[in-house]
N, CA, C and O atoms as a Maestro MAE file, in Angstrom:
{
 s_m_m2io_version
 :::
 2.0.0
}

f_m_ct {
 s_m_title
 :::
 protein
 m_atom[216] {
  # First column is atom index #
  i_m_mmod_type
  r_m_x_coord
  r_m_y_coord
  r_m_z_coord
  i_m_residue_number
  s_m_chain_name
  s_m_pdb_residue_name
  s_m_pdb_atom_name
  i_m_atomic_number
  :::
  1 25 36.302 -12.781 3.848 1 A "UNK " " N  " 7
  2 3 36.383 -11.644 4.739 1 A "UNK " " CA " 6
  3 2 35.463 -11.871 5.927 1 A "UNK " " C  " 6
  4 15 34.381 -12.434 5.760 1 A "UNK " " O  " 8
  5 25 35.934 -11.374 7.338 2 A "UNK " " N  " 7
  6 3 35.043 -11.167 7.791 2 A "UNK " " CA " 6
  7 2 33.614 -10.449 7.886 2 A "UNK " " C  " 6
  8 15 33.306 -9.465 7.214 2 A "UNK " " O  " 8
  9 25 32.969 -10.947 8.616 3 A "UNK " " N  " 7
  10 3 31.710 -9.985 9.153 3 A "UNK " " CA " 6
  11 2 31.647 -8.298 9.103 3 A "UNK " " C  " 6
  12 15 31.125 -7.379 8.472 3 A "UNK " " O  " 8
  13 25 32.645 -8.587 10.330 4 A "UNK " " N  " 7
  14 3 33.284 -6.964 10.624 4 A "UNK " " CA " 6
  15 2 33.700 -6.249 9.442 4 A "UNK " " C  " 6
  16 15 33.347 -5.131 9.066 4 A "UNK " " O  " 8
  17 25 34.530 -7.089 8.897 5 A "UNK " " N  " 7
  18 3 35.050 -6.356 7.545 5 A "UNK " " CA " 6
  19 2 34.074 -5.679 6.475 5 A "UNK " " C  " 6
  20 15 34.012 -4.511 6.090 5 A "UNK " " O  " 8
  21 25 33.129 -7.120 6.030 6 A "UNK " " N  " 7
  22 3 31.738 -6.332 5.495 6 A "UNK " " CA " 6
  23 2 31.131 -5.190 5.456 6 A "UNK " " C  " 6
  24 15 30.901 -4.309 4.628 6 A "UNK " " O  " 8
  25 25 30.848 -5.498 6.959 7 A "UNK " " N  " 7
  26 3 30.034 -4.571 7.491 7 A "UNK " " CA " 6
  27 2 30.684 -2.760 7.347 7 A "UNK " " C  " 6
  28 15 30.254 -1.806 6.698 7 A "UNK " " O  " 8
  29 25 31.807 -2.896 8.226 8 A "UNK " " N  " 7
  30 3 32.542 -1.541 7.800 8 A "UNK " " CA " 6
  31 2 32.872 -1.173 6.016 8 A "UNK " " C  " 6
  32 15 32.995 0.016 5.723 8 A "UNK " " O  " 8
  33 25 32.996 -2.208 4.926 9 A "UNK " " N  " 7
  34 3 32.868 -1.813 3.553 9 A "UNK " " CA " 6
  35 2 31.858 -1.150 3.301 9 A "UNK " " C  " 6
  36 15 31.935 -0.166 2.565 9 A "UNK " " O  " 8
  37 25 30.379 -1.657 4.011 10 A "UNK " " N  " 7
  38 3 28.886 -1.438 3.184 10 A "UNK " " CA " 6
  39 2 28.733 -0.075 3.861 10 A "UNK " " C  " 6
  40 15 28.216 0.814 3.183 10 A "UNK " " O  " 8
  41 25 29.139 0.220 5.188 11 A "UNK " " N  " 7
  42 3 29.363 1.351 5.647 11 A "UNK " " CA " 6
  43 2 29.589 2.881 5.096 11 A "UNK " " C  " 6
  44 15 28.948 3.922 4.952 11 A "UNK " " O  " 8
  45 25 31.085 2.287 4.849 12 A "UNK " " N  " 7
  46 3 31.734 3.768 4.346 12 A "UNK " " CA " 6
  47 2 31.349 3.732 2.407 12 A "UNK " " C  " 6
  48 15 31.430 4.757 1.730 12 A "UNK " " O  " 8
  49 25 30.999 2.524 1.887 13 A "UNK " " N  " 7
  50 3 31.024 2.281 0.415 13 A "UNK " " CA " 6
  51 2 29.320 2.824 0.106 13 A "UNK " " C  " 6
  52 15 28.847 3.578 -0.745 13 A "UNK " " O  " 8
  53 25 28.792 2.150 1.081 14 A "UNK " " N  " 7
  54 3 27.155 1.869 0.245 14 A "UNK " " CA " 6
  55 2 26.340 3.267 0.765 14 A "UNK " " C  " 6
  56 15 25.907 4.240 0.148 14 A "UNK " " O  " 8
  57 25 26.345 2.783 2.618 15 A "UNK " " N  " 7
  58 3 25.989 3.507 3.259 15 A "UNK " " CA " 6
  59 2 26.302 5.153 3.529 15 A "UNK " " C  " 6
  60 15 25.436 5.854 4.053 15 A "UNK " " O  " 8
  61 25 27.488 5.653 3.166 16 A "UNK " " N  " 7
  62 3 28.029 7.091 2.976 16 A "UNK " " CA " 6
  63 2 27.446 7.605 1.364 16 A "UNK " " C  " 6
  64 15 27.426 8.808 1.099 16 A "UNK " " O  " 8
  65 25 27.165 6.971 0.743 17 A "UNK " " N  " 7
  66 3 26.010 7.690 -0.474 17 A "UNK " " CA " 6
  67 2 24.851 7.739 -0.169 17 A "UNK " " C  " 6
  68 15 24.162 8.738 -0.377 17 A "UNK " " O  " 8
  69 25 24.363 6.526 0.454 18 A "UNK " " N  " 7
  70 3 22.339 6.699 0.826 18 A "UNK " " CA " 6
  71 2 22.386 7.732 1.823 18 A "UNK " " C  " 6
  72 15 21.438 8.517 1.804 18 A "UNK " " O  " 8
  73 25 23.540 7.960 2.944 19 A "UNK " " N  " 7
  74 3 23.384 8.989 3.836 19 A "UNK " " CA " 6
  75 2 23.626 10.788 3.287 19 A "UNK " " C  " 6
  76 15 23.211 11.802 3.848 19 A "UNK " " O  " 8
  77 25 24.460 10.661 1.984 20 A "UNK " " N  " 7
  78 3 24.396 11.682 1.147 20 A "UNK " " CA " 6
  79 2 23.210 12.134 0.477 20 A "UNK " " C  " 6
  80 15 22.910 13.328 0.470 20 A "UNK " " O  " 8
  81 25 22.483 11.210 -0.115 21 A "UNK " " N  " 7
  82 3 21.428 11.461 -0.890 21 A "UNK " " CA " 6
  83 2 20.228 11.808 -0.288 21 A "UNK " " C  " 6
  84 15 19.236 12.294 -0.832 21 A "UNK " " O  " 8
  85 25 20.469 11.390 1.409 22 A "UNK " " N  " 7
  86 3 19.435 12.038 2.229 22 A "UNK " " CA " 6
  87 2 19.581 12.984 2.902 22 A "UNK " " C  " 6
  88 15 18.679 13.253 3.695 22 A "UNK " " O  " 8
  89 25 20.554 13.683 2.846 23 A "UNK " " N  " 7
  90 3 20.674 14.927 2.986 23 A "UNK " " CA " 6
  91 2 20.576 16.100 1.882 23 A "UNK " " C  " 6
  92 15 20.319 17.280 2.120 23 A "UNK " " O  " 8
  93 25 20.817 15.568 0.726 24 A "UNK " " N  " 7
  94 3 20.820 16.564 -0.431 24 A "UNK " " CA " 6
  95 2 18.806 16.388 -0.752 24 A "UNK " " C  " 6
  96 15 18.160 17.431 -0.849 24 A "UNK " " O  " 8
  97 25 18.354 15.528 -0.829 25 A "UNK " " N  " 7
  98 3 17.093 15.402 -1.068 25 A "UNK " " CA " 6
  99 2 15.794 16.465 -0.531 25 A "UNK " " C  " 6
  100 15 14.963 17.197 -1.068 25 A "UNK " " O  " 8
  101 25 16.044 16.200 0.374 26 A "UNK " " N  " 7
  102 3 15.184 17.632 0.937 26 A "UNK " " CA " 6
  103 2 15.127 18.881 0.138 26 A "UNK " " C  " 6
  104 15 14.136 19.533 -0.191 26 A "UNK " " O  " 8
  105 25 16.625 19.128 -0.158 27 A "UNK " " N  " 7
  106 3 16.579 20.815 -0.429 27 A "UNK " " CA " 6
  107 2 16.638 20.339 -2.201 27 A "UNK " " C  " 6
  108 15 16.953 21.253 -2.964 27 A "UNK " " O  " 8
  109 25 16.420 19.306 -2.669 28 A "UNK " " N  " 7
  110 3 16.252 19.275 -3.918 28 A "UNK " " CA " 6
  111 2 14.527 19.299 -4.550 28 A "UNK " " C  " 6
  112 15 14.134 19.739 -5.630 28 A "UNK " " O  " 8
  113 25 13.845 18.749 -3.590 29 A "UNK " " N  " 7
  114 3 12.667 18.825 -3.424 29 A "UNK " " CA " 6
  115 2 12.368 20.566 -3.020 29 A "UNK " " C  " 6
  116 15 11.963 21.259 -3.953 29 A "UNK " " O  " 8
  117 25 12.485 20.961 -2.218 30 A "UNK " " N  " 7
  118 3 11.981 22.121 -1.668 30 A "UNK " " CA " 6
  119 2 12.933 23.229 -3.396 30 A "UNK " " C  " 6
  120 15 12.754 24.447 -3.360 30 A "UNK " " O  " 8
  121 25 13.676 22.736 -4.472 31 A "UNK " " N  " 7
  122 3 14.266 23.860 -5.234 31 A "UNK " " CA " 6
  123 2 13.811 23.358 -6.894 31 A "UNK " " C  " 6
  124 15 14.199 23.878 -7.940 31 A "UNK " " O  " 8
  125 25 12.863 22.176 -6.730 32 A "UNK " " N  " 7
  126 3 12.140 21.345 -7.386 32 A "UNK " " CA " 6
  127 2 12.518 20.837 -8.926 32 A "UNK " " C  " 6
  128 15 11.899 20.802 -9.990 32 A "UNK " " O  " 8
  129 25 13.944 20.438 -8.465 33 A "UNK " " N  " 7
  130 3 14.622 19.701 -8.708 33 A "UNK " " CA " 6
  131 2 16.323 19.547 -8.743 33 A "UNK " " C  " 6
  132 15 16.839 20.132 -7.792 33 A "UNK " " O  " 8
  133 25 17.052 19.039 -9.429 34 A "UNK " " N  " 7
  134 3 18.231 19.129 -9.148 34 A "UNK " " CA " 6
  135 2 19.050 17.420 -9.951 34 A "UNK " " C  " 6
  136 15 18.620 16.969 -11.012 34 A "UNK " " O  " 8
  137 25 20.224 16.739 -9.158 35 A "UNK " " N  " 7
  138 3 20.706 16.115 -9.797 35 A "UNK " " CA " 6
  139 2 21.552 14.878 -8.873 35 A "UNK " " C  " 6
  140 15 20.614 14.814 -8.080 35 A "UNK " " O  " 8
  141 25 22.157 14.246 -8.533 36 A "UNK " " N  " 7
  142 3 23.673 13.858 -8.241 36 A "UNK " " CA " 6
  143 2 23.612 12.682 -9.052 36 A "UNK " " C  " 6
  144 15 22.770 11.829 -9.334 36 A "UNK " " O  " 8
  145 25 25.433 13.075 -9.471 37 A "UNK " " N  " 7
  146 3 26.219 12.356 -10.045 37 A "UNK " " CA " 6
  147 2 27.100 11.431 -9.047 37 A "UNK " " C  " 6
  148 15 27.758 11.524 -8.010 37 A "UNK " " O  " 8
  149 25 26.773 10.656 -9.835 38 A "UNK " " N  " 7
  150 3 28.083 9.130 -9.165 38 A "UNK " " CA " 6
  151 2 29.576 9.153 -9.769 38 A "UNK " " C  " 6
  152 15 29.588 9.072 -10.997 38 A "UNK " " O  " 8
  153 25 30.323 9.209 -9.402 39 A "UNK " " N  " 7
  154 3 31.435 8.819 -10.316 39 A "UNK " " CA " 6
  155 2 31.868 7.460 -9.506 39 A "UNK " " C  " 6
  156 15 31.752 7.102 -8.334 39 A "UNK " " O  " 8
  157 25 32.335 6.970 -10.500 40 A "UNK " " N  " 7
  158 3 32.448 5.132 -9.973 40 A "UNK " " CA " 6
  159 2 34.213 5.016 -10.658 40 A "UNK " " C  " 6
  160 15 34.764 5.855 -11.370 40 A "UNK " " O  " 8
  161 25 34.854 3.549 -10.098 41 A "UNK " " N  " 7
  162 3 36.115 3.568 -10.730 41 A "UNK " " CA " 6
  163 2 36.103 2.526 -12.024 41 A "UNK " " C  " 6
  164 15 35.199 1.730 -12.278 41 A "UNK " " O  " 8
  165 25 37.086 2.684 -12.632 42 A "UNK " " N  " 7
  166 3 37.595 1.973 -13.728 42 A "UNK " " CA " 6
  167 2 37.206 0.217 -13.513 42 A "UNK " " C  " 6
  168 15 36.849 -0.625 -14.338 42 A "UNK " " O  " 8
  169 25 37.471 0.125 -11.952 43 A "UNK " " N  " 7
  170 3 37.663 -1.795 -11.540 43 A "UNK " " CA " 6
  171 2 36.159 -2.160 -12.329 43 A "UNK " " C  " 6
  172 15 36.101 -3.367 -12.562 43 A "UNK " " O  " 8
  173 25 35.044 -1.473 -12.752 44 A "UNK " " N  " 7
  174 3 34.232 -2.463 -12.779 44 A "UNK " " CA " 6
  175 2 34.626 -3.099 -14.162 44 A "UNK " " C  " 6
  176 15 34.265 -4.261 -14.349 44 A "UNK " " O  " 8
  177 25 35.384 -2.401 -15.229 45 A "UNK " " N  " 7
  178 3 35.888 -3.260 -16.390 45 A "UNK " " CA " 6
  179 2 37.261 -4.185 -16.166 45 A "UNK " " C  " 6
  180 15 37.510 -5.304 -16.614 45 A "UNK " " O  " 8
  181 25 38.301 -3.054 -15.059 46 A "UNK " " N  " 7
  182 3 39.613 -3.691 -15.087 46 A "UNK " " CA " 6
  183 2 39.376 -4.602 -13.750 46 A "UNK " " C  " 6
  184 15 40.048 -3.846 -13.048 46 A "UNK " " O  " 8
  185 25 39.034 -5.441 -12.988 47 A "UNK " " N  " 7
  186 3 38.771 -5.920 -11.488 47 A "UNK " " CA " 6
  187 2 40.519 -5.950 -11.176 47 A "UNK " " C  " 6
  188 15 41.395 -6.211 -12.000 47 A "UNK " " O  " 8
  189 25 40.671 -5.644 -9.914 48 A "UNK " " N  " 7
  190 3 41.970 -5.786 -9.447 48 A "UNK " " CA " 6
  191 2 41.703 -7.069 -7.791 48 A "UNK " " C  " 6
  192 15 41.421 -6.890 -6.606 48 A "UNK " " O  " 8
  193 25 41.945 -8.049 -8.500 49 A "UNK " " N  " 7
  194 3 40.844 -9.099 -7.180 49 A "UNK " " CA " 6
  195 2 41.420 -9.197 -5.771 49 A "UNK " " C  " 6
  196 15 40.800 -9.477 -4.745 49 A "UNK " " O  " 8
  197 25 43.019 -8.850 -5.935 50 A "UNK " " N  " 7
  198 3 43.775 -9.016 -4.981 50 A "UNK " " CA " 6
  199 2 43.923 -7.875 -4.436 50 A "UNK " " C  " 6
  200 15 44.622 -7.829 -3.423 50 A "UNK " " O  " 8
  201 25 43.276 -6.572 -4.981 51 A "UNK " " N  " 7
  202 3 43.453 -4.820 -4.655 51 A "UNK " " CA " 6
  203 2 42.325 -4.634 -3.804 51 A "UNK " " C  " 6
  204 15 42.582 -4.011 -2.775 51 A "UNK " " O  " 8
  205 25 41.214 -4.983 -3.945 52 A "UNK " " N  " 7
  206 3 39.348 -4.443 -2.422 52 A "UNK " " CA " 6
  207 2 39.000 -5.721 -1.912 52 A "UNK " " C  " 6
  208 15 39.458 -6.861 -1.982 52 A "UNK " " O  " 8
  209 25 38.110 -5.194 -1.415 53 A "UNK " " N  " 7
  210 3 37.548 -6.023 -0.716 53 A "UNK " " CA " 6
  211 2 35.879 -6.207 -1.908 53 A "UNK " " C  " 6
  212 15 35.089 -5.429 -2.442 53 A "UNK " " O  " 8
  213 25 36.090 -7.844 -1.817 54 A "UNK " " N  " 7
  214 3 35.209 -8.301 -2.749 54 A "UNK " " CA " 6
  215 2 34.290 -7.361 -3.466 54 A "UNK " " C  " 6
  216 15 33.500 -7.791 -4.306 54 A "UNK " " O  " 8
  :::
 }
 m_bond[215] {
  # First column is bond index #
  i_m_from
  i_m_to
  i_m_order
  :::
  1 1 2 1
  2 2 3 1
  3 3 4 2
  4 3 5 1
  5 5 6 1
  6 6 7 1
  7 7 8 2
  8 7 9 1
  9 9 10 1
  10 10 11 1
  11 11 12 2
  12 11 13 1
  13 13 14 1
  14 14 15 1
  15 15 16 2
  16 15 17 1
  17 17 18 1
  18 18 19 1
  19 19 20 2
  20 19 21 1
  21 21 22 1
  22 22 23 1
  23 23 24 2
  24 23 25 1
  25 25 26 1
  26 26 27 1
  27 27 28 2
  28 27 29 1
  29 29 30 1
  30 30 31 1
  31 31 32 2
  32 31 33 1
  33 33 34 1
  34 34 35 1
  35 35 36 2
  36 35 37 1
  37 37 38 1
  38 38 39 1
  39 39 40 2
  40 39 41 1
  41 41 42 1
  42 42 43 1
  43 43 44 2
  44 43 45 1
  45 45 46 1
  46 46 47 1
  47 47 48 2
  48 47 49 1
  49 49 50 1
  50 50 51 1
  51 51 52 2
  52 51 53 1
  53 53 54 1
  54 54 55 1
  55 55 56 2
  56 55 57 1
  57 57 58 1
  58 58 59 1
  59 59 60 2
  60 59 61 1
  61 61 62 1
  62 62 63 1
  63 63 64 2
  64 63 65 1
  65 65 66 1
  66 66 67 1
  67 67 68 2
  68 67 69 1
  69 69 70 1
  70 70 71 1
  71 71 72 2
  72 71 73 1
  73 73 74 1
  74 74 75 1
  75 75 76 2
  76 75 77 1
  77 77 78 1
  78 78 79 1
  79 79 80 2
  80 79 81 1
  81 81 82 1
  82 82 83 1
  83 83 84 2
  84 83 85 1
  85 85 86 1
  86 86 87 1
  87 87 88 2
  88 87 89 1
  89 89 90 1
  90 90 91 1
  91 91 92 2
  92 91 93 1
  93 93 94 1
  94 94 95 1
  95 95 96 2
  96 95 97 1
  97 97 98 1
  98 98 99 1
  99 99 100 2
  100 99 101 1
  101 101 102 1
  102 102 103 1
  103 103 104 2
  104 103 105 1
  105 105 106 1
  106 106 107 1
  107 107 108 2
  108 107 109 1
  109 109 110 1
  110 110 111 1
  111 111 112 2
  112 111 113 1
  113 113 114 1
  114 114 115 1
  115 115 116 2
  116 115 117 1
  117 117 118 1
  118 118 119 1
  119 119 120 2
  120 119 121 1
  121 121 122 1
  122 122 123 1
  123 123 124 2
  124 123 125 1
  125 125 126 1
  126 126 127 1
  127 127 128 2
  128 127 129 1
  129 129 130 1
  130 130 131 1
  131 131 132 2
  132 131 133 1
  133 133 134 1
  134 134 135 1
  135 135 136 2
  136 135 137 1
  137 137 138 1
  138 138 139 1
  139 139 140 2
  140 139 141 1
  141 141 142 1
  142 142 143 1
  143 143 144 2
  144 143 145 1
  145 145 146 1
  146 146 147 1
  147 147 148 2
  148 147 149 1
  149 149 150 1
  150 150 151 1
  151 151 152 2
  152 151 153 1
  153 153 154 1
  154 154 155 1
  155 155 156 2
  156 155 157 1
  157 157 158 1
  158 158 159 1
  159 159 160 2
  160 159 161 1
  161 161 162 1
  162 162 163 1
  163 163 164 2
  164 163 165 1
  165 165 166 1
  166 166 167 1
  167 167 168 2
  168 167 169 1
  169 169 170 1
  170 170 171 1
  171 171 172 2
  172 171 173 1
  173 173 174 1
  174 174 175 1
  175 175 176 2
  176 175 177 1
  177 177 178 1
  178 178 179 1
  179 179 180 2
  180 179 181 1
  181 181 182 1
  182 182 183 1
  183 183 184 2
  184 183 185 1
  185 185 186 1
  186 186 187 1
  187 187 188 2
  188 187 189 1
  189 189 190 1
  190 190 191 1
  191 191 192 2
  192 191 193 1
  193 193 194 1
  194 194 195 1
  195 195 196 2
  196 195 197 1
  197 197 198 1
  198 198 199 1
  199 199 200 2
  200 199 201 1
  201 201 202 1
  202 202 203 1
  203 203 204 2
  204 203 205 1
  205 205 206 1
  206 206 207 1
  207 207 208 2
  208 207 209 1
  209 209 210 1
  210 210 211 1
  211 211 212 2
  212 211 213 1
  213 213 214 1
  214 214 215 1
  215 215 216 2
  :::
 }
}
């Protein structure tokens, strides 16, 4: 894959949760405490290699 390609995966994949978790953080702190859940897919047992991007 490209660069570009990467880059826009880690983006919307990696980067759209750390940018979640820093927004919920604050007001989890200030309500002194709280939670988030991940839900993740099935691929990490079934891999579909020819279906994502690496």
């Amino acid at each position: 894959m490209s660069e570009e390609i990467w880059q826009q995966e880690l983006n919307h994949h990696l980067l759209g949760a750390v940018r979640l978790d820093r927004a919920l953080i604050p007001g989890m702190i200030e309500r002194g405490g709280g939670a988030v859940v991940r839900v993740s897919s099935i691929q990490r047992r079934m891999r579909l290699w020819n279906g994502t991007p690496a």
